[in-house]
DRENDO-1510 file (C-alpha; in Angstrom, 1 decimal, always signed):
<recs>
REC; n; res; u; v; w
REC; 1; UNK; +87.8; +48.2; +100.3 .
REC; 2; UNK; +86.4; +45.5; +102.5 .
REC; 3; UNK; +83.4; +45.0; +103.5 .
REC; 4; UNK; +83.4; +43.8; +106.9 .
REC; 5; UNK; +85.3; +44.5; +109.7 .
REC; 6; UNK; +88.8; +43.3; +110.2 .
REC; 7; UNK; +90.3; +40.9; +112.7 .
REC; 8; UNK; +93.0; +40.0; +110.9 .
REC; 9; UNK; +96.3; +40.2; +110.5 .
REC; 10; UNK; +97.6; +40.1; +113.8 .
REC; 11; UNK; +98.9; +43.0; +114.8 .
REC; 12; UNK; +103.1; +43.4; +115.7 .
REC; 13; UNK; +101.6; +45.9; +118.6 .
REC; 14; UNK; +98.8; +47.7; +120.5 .
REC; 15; UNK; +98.5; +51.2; +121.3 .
REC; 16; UNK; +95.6; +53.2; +123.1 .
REC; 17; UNK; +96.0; +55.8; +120.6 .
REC; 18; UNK; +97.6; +56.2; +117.3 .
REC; 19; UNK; +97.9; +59.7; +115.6 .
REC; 20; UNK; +98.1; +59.7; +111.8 .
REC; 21; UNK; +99.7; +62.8; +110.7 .
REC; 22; UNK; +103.1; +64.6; +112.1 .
REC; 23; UNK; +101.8; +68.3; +111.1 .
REC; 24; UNK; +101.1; +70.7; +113.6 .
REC; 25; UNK; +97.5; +69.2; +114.0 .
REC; 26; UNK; +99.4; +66.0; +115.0 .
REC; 27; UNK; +101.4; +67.4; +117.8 .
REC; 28; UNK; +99.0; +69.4; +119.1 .
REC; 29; UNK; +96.9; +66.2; +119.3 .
REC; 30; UNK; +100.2; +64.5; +121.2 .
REC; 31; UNK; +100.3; +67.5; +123.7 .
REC; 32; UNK; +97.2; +66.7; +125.0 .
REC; 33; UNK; +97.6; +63.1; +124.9 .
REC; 34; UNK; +100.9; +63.5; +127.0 .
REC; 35; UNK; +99.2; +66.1; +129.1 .
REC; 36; UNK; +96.6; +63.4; +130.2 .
REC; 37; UNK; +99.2; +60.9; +130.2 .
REC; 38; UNK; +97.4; +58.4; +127.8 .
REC; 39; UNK; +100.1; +56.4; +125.8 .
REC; 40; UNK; +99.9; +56.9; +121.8 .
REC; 41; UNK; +102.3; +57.1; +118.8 .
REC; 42; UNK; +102.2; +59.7; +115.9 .
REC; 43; UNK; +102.9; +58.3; +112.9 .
REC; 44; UNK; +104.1; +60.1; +110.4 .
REC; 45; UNK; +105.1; +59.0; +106.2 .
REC; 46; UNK; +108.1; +61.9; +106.3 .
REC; 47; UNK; +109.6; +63.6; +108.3 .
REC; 48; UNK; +108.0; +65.7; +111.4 .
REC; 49; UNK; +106.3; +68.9; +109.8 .
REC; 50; UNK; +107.7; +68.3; +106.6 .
REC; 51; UNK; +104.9; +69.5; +104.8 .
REC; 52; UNK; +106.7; +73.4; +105.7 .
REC; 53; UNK; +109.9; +72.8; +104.3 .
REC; 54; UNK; +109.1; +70.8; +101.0 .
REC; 55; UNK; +106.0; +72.3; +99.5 .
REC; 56; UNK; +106.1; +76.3; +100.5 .
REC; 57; UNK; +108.7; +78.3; +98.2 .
REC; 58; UNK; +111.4; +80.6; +99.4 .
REC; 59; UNK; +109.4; +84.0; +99.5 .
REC; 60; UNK; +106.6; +82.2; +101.2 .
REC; 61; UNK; +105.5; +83.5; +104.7 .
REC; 62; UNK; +102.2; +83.8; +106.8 .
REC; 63; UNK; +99.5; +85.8; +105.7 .
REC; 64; UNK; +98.2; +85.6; +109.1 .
REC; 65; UNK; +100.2; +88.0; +112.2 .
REC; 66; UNK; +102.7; +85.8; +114.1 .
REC; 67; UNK; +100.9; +86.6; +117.5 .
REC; 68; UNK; +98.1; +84.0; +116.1 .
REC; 69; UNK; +100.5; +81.7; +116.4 .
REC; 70; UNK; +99.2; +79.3; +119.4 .
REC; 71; UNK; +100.4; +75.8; +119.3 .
REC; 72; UNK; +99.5; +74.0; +123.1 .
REC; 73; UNK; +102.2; +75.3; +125.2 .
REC; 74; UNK; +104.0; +76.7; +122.6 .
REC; 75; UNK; +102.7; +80.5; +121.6 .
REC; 76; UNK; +105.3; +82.4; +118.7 .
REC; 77; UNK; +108.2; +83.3; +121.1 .
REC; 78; UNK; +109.9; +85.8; +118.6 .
REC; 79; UNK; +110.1; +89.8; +119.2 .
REC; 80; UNK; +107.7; +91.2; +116.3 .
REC; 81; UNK; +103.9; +89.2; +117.2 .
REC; 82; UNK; +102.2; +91.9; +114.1 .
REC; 83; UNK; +104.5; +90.8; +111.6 .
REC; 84; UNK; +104.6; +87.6; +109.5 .
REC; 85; UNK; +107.0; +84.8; +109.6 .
REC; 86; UNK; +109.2; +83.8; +106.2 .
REC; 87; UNK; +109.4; +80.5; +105.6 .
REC; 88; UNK; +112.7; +79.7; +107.7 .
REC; 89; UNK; +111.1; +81.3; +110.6 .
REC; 90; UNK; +108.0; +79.1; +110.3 .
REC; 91; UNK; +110.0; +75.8; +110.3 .
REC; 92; UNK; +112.7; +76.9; +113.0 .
REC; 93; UNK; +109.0; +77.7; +115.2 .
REC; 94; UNK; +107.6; +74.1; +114.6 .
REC; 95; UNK; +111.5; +72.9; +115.1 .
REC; 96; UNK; +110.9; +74.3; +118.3 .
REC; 97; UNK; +107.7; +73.1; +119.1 .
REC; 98; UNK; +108.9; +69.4; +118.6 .
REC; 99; UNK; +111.6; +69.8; +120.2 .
REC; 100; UNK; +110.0; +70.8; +123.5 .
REC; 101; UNK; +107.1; +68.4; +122.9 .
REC; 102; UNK; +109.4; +65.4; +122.5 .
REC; 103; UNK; +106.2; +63.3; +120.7 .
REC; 104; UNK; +106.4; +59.6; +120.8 .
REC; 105; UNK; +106.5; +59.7; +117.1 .
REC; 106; UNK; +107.8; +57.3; +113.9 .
REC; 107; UNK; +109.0; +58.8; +111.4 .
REC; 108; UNK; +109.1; +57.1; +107.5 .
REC; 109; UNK; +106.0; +55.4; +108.6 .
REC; 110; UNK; +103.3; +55.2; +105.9 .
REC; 111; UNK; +99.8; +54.0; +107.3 .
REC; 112; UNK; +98.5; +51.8; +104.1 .
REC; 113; UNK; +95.2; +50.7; +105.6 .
REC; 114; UNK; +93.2; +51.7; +108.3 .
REC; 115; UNK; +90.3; +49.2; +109.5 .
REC; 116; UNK; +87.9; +48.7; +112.5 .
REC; 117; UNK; +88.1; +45.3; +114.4 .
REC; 118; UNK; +84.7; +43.3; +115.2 .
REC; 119; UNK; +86.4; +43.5; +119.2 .
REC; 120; UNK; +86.2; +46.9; +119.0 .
REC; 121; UNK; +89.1; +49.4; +118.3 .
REC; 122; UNK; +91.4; +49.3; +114.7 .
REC; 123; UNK; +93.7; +47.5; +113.0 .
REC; 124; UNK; +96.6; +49.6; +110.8 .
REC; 125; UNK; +98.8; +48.4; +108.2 .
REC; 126; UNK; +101.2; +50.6; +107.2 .
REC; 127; UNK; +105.3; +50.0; +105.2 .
REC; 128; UNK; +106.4; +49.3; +108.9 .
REC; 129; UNK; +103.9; +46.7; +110.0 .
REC; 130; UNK; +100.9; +45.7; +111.3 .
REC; 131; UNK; +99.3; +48.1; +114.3 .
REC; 132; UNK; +96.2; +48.1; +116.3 .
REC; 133; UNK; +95.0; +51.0; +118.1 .
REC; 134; UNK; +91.9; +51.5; +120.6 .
REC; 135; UNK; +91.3; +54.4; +119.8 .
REC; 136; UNK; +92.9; +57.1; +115.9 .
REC; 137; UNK; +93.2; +60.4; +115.3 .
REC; 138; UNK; +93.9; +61.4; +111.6 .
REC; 139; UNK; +95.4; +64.6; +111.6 .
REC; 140; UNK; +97.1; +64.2; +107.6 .
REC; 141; UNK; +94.5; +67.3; +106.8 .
REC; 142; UNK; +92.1; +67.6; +103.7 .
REC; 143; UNK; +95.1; +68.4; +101.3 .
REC; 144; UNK; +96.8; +65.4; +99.8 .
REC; 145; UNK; +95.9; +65.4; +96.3 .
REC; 146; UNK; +96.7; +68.3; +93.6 .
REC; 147; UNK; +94.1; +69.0; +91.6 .
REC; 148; UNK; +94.9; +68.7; +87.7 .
REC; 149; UNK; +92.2; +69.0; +84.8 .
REC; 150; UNK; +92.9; +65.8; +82.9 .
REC; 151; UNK; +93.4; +68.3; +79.3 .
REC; 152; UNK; +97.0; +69.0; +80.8 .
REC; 153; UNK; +97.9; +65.4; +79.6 .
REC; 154; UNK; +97.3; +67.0; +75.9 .
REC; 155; UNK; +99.6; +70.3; +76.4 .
REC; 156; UNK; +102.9; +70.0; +74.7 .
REC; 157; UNK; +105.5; +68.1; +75.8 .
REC; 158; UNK; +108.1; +71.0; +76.1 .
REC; 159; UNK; +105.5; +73.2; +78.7 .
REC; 160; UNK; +106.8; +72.4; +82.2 .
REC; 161; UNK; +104.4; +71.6; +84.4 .
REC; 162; UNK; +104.5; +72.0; +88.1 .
REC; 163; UNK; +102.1; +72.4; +91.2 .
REC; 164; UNK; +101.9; +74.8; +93.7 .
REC; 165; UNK; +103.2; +72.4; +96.4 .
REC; 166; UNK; +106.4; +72.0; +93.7 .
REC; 167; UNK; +107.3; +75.6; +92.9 .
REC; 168; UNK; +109.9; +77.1; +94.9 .
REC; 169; UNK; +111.5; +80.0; +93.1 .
REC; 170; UNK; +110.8; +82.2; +89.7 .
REC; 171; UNK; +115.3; +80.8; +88.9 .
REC; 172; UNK; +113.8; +77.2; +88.9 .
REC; 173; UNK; +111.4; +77.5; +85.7 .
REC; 174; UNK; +112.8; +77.9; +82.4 .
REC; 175; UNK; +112.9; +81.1; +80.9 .
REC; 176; UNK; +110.1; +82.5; +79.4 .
REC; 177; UNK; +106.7; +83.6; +80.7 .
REC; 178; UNK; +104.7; +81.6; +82.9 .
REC; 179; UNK; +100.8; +80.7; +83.0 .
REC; 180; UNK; +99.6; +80.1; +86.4 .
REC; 181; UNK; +96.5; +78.7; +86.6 .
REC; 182; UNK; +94.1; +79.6; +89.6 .
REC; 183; UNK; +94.0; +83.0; +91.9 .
REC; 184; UNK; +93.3; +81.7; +95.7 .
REC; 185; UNK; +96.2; +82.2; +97.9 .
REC; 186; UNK; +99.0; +80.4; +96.2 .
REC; 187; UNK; +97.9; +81.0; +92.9 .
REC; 188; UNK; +97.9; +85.2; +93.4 .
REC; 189; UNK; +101.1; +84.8; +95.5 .
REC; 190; UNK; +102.8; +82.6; +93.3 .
REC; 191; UNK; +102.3; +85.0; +90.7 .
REC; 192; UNK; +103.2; +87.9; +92.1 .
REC; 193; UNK; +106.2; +86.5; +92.8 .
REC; 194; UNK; +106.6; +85.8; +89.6 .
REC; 195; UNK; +105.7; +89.1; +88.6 .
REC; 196; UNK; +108.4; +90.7; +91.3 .
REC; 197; UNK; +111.2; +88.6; +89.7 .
REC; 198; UNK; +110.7; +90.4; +86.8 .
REC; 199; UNK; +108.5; +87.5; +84.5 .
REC; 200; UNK; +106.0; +87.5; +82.3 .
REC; 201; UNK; +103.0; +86.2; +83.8 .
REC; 202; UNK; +99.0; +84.9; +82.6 .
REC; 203; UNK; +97.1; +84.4; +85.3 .
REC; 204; UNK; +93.9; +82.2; +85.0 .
REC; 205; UNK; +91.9; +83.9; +87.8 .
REC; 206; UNK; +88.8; +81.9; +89.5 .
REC; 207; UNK; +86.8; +83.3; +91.9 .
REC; 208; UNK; +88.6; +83.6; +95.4 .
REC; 209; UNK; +87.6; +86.9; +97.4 .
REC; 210; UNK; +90.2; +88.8; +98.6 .
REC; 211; UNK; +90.7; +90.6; +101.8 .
REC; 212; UNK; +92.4; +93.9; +103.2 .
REC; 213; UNK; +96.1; +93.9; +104.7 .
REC; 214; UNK; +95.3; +96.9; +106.6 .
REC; 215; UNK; +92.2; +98.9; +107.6 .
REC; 216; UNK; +91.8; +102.0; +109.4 .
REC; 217; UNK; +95.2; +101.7; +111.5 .
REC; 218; UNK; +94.8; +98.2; +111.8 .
REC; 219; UNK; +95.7; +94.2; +110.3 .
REC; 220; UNK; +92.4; +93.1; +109.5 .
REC; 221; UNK; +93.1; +89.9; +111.4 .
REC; 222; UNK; +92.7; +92.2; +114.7 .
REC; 223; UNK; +90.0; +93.9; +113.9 .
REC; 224; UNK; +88.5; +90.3; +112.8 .
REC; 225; UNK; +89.6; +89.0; +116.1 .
REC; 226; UNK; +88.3; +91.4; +118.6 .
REC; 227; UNK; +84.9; +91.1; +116.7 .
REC; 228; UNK; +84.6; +87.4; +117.6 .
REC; 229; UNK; +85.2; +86.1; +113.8 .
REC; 230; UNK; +87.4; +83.3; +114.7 .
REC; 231; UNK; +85.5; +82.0; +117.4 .
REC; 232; UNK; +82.4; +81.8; +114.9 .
REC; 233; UNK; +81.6; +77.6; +115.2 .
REC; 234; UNK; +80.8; +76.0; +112.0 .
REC; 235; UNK; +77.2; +75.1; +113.4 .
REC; 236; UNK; +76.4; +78.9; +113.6 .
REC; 237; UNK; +77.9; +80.8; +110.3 .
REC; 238; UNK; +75.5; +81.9; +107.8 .
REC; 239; UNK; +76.6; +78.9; +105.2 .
REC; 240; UNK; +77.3; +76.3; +108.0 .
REC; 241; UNK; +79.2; +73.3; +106.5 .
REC; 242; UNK; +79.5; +74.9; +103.5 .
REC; 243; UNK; +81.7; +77.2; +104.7 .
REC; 244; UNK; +84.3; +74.4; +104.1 .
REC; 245; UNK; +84.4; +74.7; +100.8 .
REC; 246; UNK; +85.2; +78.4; +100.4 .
REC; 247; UNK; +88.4; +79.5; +99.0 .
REC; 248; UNK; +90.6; +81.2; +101.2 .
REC; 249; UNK; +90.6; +85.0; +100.6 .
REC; 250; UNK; +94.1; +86.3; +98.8 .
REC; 251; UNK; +96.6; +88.5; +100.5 .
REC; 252; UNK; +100.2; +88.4; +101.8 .
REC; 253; UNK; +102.3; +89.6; +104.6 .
REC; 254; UNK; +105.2; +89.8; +102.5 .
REC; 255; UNK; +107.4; +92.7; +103.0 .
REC; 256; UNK; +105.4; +93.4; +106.1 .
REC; 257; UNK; +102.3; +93.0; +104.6 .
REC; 258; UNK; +99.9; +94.0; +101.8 .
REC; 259; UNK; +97.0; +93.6; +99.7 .
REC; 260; UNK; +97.5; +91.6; +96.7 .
REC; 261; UNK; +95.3; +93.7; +93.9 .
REC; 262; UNK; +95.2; +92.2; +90.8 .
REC; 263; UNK; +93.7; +94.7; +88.9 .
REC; 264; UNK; +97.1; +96.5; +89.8 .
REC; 265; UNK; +99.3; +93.6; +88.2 .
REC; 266; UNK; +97.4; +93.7; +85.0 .
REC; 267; UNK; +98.2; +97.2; +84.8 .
REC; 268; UNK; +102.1; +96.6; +85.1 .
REC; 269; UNK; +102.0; +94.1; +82.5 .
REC; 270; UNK; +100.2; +90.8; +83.9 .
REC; 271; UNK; +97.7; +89.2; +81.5 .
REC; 272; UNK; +94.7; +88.0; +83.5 .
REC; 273; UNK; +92.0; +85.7; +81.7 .
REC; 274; UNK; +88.9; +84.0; +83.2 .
REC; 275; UNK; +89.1; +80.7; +84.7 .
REC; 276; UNK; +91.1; +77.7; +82.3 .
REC; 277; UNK; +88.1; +75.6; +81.0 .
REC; 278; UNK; +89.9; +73.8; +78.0 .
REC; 279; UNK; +92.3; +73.2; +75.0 .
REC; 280; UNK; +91.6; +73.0; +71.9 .
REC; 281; UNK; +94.7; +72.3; +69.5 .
REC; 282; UNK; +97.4; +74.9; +70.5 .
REC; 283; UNK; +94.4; +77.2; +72.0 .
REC; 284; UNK; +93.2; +77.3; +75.6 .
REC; 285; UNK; +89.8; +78.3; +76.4 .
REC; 286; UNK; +88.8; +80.3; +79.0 .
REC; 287; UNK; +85.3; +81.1; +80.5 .
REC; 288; UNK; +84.4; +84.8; +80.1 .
REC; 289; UNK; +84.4; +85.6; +84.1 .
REC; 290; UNK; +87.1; +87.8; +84.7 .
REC; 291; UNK; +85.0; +91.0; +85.1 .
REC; 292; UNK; +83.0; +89.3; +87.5 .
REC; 293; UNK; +85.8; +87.7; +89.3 .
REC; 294; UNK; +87.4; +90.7; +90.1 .
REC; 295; UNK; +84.0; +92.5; +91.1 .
REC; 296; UNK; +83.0; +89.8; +93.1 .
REC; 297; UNK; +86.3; +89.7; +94.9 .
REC; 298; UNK; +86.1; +94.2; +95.5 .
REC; 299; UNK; +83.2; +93.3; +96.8 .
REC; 300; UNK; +84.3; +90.9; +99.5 .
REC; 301; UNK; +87.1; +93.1; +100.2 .
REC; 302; UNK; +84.4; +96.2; +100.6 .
REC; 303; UNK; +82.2; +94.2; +102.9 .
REC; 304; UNK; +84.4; +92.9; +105.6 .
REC; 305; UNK; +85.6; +97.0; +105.4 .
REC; 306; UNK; +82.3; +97.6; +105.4 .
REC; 307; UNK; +81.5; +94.9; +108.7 .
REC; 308; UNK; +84.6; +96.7; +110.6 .
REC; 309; UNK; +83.5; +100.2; +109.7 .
REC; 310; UNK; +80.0; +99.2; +111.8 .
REC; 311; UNK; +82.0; +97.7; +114.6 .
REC; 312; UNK; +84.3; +100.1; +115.3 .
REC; 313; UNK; +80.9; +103.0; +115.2 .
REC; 314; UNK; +78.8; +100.7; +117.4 .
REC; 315; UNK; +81.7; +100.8; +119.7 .
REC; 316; UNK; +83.2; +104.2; +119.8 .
REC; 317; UNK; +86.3; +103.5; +118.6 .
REC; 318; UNK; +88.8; +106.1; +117.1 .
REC; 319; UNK; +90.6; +105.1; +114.4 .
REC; 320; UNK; +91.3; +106.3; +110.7 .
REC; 321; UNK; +88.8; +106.9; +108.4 .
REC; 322; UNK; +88.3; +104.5; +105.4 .
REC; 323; UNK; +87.4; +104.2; +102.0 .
REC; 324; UNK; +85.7; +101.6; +99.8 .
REC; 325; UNK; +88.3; +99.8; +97.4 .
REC; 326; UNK; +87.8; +101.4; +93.7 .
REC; 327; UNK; +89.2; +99.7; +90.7 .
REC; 328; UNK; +92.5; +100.6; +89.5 .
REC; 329; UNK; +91.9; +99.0; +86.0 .
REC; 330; UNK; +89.1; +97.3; +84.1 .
REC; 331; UNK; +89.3; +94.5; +81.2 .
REC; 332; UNK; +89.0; +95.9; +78.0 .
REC; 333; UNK; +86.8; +92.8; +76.7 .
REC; 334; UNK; +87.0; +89.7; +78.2 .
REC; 335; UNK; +89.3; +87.3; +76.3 .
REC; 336; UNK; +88.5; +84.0; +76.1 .
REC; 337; UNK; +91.2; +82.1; +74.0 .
REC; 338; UNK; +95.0; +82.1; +74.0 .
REC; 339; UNK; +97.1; +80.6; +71.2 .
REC; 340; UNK; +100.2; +79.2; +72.9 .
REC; 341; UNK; +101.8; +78.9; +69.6 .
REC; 342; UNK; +101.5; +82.7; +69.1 .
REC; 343; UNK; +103.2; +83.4; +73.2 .
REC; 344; UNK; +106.5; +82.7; +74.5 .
REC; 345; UNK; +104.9; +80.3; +77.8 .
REC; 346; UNK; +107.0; +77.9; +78.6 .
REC; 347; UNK; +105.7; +76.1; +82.3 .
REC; 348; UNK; +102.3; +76.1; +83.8 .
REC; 349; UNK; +102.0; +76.4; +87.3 .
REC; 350; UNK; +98.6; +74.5; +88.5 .
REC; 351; UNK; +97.0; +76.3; +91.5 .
REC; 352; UNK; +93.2; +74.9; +91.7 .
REC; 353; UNK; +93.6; +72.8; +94.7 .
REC; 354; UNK; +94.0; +69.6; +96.5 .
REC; 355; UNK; +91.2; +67.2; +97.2 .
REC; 356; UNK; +91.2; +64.8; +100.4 .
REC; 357; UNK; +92.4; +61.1; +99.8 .
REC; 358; UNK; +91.5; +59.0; +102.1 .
REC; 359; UNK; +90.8; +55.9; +100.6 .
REC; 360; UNK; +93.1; +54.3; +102.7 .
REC; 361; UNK; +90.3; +54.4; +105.1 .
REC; 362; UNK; +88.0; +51.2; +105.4 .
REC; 363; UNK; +85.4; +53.1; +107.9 .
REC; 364; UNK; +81.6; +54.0; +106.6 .
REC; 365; UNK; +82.6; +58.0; +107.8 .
REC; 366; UNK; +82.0; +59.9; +104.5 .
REC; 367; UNK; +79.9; +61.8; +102.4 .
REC; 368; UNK; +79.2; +61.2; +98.8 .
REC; 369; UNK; +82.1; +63.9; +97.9 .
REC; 370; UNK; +84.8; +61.9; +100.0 .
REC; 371; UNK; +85.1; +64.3; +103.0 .
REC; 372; UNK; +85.0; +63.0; +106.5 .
REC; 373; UNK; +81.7; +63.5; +108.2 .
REC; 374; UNK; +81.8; +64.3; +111.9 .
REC; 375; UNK; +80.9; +66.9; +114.8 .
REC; 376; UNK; +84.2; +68.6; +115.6 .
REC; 377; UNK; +86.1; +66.0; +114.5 .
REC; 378; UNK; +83.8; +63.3; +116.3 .
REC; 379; UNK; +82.6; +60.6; +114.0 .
REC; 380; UNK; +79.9; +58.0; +114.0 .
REC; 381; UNK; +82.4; +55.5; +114.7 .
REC; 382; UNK; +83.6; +55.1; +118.2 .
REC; 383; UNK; +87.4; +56.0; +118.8 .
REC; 384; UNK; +87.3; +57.6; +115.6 .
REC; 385; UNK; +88.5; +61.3; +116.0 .
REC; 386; UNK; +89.4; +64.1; +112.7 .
REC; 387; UNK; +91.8; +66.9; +113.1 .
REC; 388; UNK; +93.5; +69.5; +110.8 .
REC; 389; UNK; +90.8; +69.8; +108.6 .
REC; 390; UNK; +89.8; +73.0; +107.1 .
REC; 391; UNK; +86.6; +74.9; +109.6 .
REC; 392; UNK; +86.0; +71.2; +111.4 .
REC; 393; UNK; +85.0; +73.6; +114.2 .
REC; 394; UNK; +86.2; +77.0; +113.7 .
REC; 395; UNK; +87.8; +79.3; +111.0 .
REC; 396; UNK; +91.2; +78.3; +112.6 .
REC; 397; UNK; +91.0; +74.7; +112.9 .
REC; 398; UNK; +93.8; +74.0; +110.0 .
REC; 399; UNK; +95.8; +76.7; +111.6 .
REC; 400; UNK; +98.4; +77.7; +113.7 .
REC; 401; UNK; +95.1; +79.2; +115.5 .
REC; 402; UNK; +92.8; +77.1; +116.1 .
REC; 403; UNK; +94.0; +73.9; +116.2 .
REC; 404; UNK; +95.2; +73.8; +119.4 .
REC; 405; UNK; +91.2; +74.4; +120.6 .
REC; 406; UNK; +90.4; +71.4; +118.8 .
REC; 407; UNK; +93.1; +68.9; +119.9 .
REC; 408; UNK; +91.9; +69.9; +123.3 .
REC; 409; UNK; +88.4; +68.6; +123.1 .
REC; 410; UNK; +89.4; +65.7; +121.0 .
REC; 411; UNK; +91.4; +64.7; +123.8 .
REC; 412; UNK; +88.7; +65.1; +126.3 .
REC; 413; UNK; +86.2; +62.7; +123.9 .
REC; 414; UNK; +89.6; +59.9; +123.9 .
REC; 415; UNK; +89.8; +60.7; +127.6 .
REC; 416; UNK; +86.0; +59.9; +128.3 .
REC; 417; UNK; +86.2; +57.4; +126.1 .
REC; 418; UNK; +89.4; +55.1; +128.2 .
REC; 419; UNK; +87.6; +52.1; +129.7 .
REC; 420; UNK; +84.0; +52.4; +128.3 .
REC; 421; UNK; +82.9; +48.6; +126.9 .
REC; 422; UNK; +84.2; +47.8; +123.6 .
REC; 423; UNK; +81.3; +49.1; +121.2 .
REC; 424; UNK; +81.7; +46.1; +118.0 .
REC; 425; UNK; +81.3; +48.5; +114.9 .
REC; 426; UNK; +78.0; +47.7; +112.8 .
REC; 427; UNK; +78.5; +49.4; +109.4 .
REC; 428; UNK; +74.8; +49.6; +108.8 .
REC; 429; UNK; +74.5; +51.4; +112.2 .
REC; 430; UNK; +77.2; +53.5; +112.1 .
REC; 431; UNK; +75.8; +54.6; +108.3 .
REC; 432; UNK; +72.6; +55.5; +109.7 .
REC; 433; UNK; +74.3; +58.0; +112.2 .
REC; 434; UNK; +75.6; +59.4; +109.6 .
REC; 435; UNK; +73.1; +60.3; +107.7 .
</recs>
């Protein structure tokens, strides 16, 4: 990276705003723009949305009820708002959102190398030029890298090993059982489709909590919704910023919705083991967590129950009565070690993760972890602007949700921003905003 500002090369052409990122957080970031009539390009290394089609498998669908569907101008138009879109659905809605946004957008464009100028503003190279911008949005989300444990290099060459963001259907893997590796929501729902089709599944479960499909008459979503949950700001939950680093609690809206209980799969047959910490020879080593993991997750489960159970008697409400979550099946002893010599696995699905990459980035805007560090998406550097990423303001702001709330006010900060003096970016100032 360098380490002064750029002024150099000069760029092919100038924009007031460019938009990194054609995902939903993108468009909604274009609505706005085009709503305040301030020029811009989105600039996107695929196609439009792509990220829908190519890296969710067939049985995926929402785990959240269409009706939270809320792009800008663009609310889920279909007949059944408490049900959950299937994968086709979800792309033929964002098909429909572009098509009535009409974005000034490139497609196939890679942005290489993001800089700020000593004049003020930013210079871009990407694979279709050179760019300058007064003022960028980067809206390509905190998910770009897979996470991997470097000890996969060592398993046998005849495992196949995929990612979540590869697998697409239980036909595509070779016969044989399957490990999957990791228990937030694509790791349980990967599995259980796996465990639907009729294969033989390990599951290597971490510790994501789990949630409730349905609670006394209700999704849990609306009961979450009417008591103000998703309007909680970052600033004012219990762990603060550290709520962006939760795992996302596991359950599906697959065949209209349902809890996904792994204590259940284990008793039809699914192997569950603690998290994967290793390989030794033929063995992998696993830490002895799996009771724990699955208590910690009831317990999650029992307390948002729990949190609705005292809203709905602090209001009056009538509904159903409920019941605390009691396990359907306990671990025997907790198994740390499995000889893959001695089991018929044949592919690995990895499901621990993705980590930002943003290295691409010459700007002094993050932390020592590599995340972004702002104030709803605002950084320390002017005409610098965040979107997409997981609770920058609310639990929605990577969502179909809440990202439309966010593009909003990122549009009134590039807004109030038009026409104020050039600000030259000093690195050791903009550092000691930061921290």
């Amino acid at each position: 990276m360098s380490q002064n500002p750029s002024s150099s090369p000069v760029p092919a052409a100038e924009h007031e705003v460019v938009i990194i990122g054609g995902g939903q957080a993108g468009l909604s970031m274009s609505y706005y723009l085009k709503e305040r009539a301030i020029e811009h390009v989105v600039l996107e290394r695929n196609r439009l949305a792509h990220t829908w089609s190519t890296q969710r498998w067939e049985s995926f669908c929402l785990v959240t009820p269409n009706w939270q569907c809320q792009l800008p101008g663009y609310p889920y138009p279909g007949t059944d708002p408490h049900g959950f879109m299937k994968k086709r659905e979800i792309i033929e809605y964002l098909d429909g959102f572009v098509k009535a946004l009409d974005p000034p957008a490139r497609e196939g464009v890679a942005v290489q190398h993001l800089a700020a100028r000593r004049e003020g503003g930013f210079t871009l190279a990407t694979s279709s030029g050179t760019l300058a911008a007064h003022q960028v949005v980067v809206a390509s989300g905190g998910y770009q890298t897979p996470i991997v444990p470097r000890f996969a290099e060592r398993l046998p060459n005849a495992l196949t090993q995929i990612q979540s963001a590869d697998y697409h259907t239980p036909e595509e893997l070779p016969p044989g059982a399957v490990l999957v590796v990791g228990s937030g929501q694509s790791g349980a729902q990967i599995a259980e489709d796996l465990h639907l089709a009729g294969r033989k599944v390990y599951l290597a479960v971490g510790n994501a909590p789990r949630c409730a499909r349905f609670y006394r008459g209700r999704d849990v979503v609306d009961w979450l919704a009417d008591m103000g949950y998703y309007d909680v700001p970052v600033d004012e939950h219990p762990l603060r910023e550290g709520v962006r680093d939760n795992t996302n609690h596991y359950v599906t809206g697959r065949d209209g919705g349902r809890d996904i209980d792994l204590r259940r799969f284990a008793s039809e047959g699914m192997e569950l083991f603690g998290p994967l910490t290793g390989l030794e020879g033929s063995v992998l080593q696993f830490a002895p967590d799996l009771a724990d993991n699955l208590e910690r997750a009831d317990q999650v489960y029992n307390r948002i129950n729990g949190s609705i159970d005292q809203y709905i008697a602090k209001a009056g409400i009538e509904a159903p009565p409920g019941a605390a979550y009691e396990p359907v099946w306990q671990p025997a002893a907790e198994r740390t070690a499995l000889d893959l010599a001695t089991t018929d696995i044949t592919s690995v699905v990895w499901c621990i993760g993705f980590r930002p990459e943003f290295g691409w980035l010459d700007v002094p805007v993050f932390n020592g972890r590599g995340h972004p560090c702002h104030v709803r998406g605002v950084t320390a550097v002017a005409g610098l602007y965040f979107l997409g990423l997981p609770w920058l303001y609310t639990w929605g702001s990577g969502r179909f949700s809440g990202v439309a709330r966010d593009a909003q006010f990122v549009a009134g900060e590039i807004a109030a921003r038009r026409g104020a003096p050039a600000r030259p970016l000093r690195r050791d100032a903009a550092l000691a905003e930061l921290s």
